[in-house]
TIRO-2110 file (N, C-alpha, C; in Angstrom, 1 decimal):
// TIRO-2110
8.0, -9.3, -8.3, N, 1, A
8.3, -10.7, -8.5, CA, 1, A
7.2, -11.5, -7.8, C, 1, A
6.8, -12.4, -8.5, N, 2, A
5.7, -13.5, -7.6, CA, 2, A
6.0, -14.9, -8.1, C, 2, A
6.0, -15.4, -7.0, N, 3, A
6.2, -17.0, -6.4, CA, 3, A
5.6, -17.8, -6.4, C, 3, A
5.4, -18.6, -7.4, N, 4, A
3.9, -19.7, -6.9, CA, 4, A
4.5, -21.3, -6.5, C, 4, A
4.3, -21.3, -5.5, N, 5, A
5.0, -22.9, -4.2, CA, 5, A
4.2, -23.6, -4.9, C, 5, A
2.8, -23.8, -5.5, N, 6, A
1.8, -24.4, -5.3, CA, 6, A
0.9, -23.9, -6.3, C, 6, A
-0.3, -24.4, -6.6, N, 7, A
-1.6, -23.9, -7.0, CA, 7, A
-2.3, -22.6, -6.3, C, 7, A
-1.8, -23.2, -4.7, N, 8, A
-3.0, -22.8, -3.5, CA, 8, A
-1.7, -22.0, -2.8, C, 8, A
0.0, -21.6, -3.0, N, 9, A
0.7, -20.8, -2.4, CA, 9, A
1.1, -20.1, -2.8, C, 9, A
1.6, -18.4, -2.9, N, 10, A
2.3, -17.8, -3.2, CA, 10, A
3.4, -16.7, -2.5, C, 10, A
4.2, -16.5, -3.1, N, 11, A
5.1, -15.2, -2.3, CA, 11, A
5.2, -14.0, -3.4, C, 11, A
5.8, -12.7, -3.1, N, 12, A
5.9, -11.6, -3.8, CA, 12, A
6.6, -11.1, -3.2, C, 12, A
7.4, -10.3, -4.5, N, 13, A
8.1, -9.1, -3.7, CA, 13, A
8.1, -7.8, -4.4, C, 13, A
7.9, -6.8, -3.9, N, 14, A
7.6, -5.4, -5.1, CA, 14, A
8.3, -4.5, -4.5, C, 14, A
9.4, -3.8, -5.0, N, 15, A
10.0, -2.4, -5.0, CA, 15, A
10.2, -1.6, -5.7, C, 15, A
9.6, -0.3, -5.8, N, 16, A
9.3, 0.7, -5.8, CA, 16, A
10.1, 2.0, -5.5, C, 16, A
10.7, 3.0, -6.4, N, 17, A
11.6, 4.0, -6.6, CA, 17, A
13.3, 3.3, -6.6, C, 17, A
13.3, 2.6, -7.0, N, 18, A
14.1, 1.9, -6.3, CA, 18, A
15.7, 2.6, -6.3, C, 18, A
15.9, 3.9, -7.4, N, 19, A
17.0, 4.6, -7.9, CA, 19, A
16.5, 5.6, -6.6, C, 19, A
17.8, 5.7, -5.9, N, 20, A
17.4, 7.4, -4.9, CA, 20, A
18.3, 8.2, -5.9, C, 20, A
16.7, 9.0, -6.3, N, 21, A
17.1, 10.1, -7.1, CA, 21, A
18.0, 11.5, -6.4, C, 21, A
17.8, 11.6, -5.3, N, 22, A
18.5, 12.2, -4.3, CA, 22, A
19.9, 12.5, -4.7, C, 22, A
20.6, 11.1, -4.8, N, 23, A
22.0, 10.7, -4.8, CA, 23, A
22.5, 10.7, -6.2, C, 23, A
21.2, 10.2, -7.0, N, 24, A
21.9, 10.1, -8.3, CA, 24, A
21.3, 11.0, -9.5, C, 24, A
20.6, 11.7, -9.3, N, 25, A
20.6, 13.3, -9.7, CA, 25, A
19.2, 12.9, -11.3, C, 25, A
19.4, 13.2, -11.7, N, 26, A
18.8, 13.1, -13.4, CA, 26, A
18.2, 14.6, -14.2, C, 26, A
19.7, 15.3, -14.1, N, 27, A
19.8, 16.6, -14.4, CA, 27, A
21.1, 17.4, -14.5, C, 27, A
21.7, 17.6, -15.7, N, 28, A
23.0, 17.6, -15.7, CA, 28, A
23.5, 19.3, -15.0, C, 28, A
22.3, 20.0, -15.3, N, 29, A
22.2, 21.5, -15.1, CA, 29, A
22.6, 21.7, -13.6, C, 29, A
22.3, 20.7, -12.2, N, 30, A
22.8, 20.6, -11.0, CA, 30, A
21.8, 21.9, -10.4, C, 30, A
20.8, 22.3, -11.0, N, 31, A
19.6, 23.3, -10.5, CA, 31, A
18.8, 22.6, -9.1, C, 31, A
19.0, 23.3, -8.1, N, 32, A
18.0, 22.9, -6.6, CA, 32, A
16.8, 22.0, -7.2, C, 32, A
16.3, 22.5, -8.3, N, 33, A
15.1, 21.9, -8.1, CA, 33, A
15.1, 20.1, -8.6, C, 33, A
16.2, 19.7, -9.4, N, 34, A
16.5, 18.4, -9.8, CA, 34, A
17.2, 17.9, -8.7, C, 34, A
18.1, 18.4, -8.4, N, 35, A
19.0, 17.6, -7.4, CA, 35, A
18.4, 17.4, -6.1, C, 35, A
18.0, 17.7, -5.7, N, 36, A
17.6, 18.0, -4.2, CA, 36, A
15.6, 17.3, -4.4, C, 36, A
15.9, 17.2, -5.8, N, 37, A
13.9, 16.3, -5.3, CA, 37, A
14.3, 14.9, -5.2, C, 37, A
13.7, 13.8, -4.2, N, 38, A
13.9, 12.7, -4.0, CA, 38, A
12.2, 11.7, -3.9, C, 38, A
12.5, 10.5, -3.9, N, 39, A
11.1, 9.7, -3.3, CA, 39, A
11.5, 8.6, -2.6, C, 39, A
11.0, 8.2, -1.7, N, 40, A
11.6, 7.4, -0.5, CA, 40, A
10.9, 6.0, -1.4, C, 40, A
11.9, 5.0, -0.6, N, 41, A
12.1, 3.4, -1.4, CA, 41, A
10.5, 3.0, -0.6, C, 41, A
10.0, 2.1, -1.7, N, 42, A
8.5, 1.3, -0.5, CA, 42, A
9.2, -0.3, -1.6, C, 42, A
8.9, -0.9, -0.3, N, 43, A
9.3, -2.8, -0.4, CA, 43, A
8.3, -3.0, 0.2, C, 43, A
7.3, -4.0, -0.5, N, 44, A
6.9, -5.0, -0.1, CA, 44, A
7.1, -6.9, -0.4, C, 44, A
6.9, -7.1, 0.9, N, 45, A
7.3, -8.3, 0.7, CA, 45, A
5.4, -8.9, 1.3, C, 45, A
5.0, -10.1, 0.6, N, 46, A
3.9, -10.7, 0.7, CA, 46, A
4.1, -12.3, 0.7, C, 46, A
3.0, -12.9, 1.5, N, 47, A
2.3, -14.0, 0.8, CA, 47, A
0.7, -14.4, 0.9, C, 47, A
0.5, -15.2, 0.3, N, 48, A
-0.7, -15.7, -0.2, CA, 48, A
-1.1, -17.5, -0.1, C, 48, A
-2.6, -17.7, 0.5, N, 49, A
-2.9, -18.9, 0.5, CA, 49, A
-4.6, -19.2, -0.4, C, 49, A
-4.7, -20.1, -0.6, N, 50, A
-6.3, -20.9, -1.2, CA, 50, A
-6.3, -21.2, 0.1, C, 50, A
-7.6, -21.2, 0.8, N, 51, A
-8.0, -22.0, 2.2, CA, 51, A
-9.6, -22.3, 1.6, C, 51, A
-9.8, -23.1, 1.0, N, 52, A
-11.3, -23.5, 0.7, CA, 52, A
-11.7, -22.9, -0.2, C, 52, A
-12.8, -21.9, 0.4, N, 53, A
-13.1, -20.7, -0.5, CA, 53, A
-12.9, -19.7, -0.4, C, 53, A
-11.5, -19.5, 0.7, N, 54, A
-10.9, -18.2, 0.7, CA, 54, A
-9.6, -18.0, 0.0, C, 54, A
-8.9, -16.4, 0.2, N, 55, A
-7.9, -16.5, -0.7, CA, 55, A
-7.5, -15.5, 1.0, C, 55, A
-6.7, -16.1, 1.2, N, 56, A
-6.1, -15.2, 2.7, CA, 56, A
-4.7, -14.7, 2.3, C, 56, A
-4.5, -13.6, 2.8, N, 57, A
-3.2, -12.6, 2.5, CA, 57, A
-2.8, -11.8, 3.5, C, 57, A
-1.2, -12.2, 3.3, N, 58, A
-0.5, -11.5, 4.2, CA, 58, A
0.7, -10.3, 4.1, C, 58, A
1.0, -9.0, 4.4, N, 59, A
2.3, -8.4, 3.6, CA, 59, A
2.6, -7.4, 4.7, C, 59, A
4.2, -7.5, 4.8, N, 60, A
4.9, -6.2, 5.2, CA, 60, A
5.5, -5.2, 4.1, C, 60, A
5.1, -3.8, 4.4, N, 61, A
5.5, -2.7, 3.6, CA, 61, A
6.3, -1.9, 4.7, C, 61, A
7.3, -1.6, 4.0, N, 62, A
8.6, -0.6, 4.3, CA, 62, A
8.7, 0.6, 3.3, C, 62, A
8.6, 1.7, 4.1, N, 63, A
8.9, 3.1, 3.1, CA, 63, A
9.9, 3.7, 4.0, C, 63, A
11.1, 3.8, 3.6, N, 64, A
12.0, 4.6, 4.0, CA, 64, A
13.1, 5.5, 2.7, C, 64, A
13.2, 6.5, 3.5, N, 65, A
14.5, 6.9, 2.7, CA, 65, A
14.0, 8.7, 2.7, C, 65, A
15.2, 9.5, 2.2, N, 66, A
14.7, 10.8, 1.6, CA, 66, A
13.3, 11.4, 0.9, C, 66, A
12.7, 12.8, 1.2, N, 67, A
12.0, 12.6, 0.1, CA, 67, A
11.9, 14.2, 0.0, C, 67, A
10.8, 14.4, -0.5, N, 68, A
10.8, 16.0, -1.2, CA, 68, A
12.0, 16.8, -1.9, C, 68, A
12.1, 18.0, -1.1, N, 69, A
13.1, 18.4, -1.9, CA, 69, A
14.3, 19.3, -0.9, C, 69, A
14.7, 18.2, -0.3, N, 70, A
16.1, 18.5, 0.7, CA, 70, A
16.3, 17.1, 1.0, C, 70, A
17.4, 17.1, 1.5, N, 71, A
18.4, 16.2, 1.6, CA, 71, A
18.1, 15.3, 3.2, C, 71, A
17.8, 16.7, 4.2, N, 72, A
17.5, 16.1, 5.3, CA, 72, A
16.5, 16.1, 5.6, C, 72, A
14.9, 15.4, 5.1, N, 73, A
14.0, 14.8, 5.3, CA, 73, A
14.3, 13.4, 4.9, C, 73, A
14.0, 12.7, 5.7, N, 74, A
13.6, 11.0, 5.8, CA, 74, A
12.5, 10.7, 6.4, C, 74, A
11.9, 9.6, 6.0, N, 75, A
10.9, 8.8, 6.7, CA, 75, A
11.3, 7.5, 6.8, C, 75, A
10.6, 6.9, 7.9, N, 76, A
10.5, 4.9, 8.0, CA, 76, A
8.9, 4.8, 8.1, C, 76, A
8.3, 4.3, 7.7, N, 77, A
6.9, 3.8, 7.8, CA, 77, A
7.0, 2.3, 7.3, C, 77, A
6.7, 1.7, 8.8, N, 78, A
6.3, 0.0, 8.8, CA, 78, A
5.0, -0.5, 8.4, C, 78, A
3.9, -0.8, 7.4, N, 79, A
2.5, -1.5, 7.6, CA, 79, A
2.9, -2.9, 7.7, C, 79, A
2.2, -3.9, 7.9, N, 80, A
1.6, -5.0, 8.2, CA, 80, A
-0.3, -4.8, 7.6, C, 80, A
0.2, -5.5, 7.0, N, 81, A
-1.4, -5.9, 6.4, CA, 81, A
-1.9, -7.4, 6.2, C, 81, A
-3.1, -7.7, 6.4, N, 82, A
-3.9, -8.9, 6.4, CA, 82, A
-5.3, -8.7, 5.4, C, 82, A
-5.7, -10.0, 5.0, N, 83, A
-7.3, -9.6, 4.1, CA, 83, A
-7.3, -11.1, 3.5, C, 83, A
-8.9, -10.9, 3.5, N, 84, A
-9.3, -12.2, 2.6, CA, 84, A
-10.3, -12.1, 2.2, C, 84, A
-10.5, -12.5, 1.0, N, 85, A
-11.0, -12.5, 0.0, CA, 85, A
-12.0, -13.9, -0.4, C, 85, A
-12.9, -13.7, -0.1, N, 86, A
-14.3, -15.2, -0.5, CA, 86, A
-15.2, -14.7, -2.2, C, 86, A
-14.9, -15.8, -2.9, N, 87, A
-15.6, -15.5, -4.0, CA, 87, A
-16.9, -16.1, -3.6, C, 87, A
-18.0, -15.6, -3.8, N, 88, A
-19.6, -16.5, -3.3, CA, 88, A
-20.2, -16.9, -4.6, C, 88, A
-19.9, -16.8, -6.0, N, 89, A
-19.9, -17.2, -7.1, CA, 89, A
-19.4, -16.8, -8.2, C, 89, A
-19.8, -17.2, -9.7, N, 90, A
-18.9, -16.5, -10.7, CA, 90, A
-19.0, -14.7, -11.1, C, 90, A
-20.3, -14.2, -10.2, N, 91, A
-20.8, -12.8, -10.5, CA, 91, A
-20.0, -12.1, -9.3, C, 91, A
-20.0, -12.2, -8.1, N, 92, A
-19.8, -11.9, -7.0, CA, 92, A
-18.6, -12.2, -6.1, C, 92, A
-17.8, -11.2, -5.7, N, 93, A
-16.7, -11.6, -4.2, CA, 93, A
-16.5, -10.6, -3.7, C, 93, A
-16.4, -10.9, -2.4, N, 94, A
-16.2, -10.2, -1.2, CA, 94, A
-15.2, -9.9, -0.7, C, 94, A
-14.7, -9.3, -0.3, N, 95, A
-13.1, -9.3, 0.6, CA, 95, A
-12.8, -7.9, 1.5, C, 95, A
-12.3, -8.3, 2.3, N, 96, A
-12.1, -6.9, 3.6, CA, 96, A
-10.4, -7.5, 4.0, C, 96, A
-10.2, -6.4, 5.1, N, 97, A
-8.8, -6.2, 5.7, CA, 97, A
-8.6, -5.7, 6.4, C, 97, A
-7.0, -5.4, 7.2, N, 98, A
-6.4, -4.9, 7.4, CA, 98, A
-5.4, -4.1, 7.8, C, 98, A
-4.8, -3.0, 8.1, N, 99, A
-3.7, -2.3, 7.8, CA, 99, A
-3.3, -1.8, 9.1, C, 99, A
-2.1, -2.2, 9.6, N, 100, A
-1.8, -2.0, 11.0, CA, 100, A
-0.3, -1.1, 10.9, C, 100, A
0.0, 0.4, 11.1, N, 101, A
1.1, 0.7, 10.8, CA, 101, A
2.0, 0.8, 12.4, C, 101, A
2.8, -0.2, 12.0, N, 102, A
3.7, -0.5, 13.1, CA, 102, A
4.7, 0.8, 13.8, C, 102, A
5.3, 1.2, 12.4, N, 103, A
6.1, 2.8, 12.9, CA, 103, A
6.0, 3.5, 11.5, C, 103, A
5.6, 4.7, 12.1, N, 104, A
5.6, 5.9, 11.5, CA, 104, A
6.5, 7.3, 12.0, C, 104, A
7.6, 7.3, 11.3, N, 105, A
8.6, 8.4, 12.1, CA, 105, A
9.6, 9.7, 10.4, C, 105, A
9.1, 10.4, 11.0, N, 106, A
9.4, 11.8, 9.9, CA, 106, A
10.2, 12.6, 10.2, C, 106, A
11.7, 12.9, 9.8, N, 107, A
12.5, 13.5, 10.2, CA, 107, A
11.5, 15.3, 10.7, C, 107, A
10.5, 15.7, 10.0, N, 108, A
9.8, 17.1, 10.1, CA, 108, A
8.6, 16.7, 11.6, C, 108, A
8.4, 15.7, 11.3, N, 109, A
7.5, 15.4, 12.3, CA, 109, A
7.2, 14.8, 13.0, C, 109, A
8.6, 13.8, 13.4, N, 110, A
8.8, 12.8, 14.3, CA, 110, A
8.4, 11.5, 14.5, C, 110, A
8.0, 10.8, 15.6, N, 111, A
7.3, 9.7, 15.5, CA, 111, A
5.8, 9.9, 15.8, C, 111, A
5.1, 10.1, 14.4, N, 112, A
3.4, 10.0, 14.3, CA, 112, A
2.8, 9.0, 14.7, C, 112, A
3.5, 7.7, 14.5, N, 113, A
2.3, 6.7, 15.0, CA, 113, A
1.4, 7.3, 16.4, C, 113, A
2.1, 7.7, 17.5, N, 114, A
1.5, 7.5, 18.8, CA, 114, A
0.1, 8.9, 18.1, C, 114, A
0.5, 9.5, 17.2, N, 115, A
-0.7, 10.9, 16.9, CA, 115, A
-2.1, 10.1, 16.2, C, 115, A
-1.9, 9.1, 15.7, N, 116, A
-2.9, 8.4, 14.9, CA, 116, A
-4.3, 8.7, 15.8, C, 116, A
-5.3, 8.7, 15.2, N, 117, A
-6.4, 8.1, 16.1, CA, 117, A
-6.8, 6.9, 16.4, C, 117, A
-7.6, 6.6, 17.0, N, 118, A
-7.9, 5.2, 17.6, CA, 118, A
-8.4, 5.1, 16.9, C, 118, A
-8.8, 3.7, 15.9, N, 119, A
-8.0, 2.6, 16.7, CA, 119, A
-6.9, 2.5, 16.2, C, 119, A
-6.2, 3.3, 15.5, N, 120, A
-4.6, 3.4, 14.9, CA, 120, A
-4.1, 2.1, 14.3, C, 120, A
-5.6, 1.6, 13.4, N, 121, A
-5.4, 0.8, 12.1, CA, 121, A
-6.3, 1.4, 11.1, C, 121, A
-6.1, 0.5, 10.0, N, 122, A
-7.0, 1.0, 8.7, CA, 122, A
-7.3, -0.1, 8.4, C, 122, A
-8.6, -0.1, 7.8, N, 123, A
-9.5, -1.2, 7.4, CA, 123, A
-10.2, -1.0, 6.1, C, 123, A
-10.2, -2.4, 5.6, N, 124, A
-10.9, -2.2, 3.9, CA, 124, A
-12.6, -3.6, 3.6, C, 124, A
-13.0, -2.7, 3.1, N, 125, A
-14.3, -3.5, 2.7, CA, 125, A
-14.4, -3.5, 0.8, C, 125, A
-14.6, -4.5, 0.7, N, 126, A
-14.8, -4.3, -1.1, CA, 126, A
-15.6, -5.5, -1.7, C, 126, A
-16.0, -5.2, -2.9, N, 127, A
-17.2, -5.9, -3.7, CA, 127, A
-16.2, -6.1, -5.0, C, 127, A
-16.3, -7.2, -5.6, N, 128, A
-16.3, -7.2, -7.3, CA, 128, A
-17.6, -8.0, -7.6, C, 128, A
-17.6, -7.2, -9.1, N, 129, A
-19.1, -7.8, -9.8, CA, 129, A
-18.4, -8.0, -10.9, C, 129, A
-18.5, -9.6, -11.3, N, 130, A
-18.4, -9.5, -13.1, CA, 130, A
-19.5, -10.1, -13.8, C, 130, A
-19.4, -9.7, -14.9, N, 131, A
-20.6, -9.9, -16.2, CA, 131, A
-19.8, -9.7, -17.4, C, 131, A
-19.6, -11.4, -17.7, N, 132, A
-19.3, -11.5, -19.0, CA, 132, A
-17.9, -10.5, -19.2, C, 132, A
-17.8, -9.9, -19.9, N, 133, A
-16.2, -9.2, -20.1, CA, 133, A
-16.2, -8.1, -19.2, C, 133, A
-17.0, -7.8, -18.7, N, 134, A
-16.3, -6.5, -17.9, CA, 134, A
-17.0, -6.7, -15.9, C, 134, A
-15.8, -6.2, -15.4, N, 135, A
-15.5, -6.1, -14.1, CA, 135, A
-15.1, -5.2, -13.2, C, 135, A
-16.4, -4.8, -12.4, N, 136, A
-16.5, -4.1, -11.2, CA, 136, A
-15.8, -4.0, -10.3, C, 136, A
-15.0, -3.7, -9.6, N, 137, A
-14.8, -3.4, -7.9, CA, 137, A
-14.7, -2.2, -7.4, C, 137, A
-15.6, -2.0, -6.1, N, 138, A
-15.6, -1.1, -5.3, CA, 138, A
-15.3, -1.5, -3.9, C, 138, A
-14.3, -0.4, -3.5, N, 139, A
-14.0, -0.7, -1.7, CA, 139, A
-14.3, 0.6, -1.1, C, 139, A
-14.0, 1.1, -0.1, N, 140, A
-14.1, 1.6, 1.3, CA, 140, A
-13.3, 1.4, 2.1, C, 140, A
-12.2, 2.3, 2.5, N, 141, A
-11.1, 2.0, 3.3, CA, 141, A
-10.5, 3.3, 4.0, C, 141, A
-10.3, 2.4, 5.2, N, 142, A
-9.4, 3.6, 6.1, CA, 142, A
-8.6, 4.3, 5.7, C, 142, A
-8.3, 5.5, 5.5, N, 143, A
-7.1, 6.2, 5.0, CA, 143, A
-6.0, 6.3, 5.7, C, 143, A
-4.6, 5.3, 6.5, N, 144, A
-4.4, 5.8, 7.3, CA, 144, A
-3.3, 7.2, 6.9, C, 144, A
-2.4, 7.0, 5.8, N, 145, A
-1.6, 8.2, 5.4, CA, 145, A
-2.1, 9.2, 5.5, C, 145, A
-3.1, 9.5, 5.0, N, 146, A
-4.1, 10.3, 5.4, CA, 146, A
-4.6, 10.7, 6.9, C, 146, A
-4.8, 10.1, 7.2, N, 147, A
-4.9, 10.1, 8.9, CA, 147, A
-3.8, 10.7, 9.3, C, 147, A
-2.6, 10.2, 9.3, N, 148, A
-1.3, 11.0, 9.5, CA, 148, A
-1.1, 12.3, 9.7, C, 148, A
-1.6, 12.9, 8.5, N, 149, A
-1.6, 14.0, 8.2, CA, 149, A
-2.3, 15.1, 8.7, C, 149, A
-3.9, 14.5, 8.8, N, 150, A
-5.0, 15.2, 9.5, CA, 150, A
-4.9, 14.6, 11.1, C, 150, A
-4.5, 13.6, 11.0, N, 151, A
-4.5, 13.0, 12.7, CA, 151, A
-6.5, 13.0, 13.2, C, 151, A
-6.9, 12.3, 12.7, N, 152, A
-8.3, 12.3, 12.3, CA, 152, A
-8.8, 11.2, 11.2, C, 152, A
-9.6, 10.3, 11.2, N, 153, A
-10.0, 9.2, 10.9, CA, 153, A
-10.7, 9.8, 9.5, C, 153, A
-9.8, 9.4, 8.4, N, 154, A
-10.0, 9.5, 7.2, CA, 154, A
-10.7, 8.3, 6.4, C, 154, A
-12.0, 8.2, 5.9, N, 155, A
-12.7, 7.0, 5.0, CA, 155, A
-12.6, 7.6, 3.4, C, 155, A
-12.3, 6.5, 2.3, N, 156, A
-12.1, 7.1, 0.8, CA, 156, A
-12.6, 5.9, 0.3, C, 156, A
-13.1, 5.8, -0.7, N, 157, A
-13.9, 5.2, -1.3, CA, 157, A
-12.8, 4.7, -2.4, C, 157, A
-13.2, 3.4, -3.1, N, 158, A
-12.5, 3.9, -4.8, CA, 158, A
-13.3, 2.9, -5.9, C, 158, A
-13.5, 3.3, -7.1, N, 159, A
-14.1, 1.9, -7.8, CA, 159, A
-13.1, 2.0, -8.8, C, 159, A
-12.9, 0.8, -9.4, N, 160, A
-12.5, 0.5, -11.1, CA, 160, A
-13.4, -0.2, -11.5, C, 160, A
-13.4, 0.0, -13.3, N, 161, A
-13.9, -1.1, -14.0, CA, 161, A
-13.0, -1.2, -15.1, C, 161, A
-13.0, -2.8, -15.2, N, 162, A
-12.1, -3.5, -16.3, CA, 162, A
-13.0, -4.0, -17.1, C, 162, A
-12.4, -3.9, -18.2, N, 163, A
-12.9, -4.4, -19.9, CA, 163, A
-11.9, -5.5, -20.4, C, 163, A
-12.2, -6.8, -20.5, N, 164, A
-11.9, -7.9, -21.5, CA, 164, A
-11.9, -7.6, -22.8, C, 164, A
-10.7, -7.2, -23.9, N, 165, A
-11.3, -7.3, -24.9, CA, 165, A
-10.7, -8.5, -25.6, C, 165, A
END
């Protein structure tokens, strides 16, 4: 859902798996491998401002719940994220960020946050180029899930390109 207060305000809200498959099955056969697979809920809640020539952003993300394929795995993962975004003309915009994960705790693996590496945020840098109907962007960003995992400072890249037709 998104909210527009204004020209220049907005709010959002996005959730994601929102059925725990866990609980409510989607397999009448009751086989381990349907019943018992789950995906934990992710909410975000956001907002957004115009400040001149910037577009400033703000959002908390929540992932909790069951996941894999047993009953007694859960997770909670808290981010906070920030970013702004300056367009420098109609070819070109810039924008970087944020990603601060407040808690990270895994029924298998406990509370990870404190495992993170320093600086136990994630950060993003990115470019869009457009020309005429079609549009570029590439970023560069901290991996922190990743990081989690390896406990080791993960960088991944990503581009899209969109077509107007």
């Amino acid at each position: 859902m998104l909210y527009r207060f204004s020209s220049k305000h907005r709010i959002g809200l996005m959730v994601k798996n929102i059925a725990d498959i866990y609980e409510s099955g989607f397999s009448t056969d009751k086989s381990d491998e349907t019943d018992n697979f789950s995906l934990p809920i992710f909410a975000t809640f956001g907002y957004s401002t115009q400040y001149n020539d910037f577009l400033l952003s703000f959002d908390n993300e929540l992932i909790y719940g069951h996941y894999g394929g047993t009953e007694s795995n859960k997770a909670t993962f808290w981010f906070i994220r920030a970013g702004v975004e300056k367009k420098y003309n109609e070819l070109l915009t810039f924008r970087c960020g944020l990603t601060i994960p407040v808690k990270a705790r895994t029924d298998t693996l406990g509370n990870i946050r404190n495992d993170l590496p320093w600086p136990k945020i994630g950060g993003a840098v990115g470019v869009s180029i457009c020309f005429d109907r079609f549009k570029f962007d590439f970023s560069i960003y901290g991996d922190p899930a990743r990081s989690y995992v390896d406990q080791e400072i993960r960088i991944k890249a990503v581009g899209s390109l969109t077509i107007t037709l």
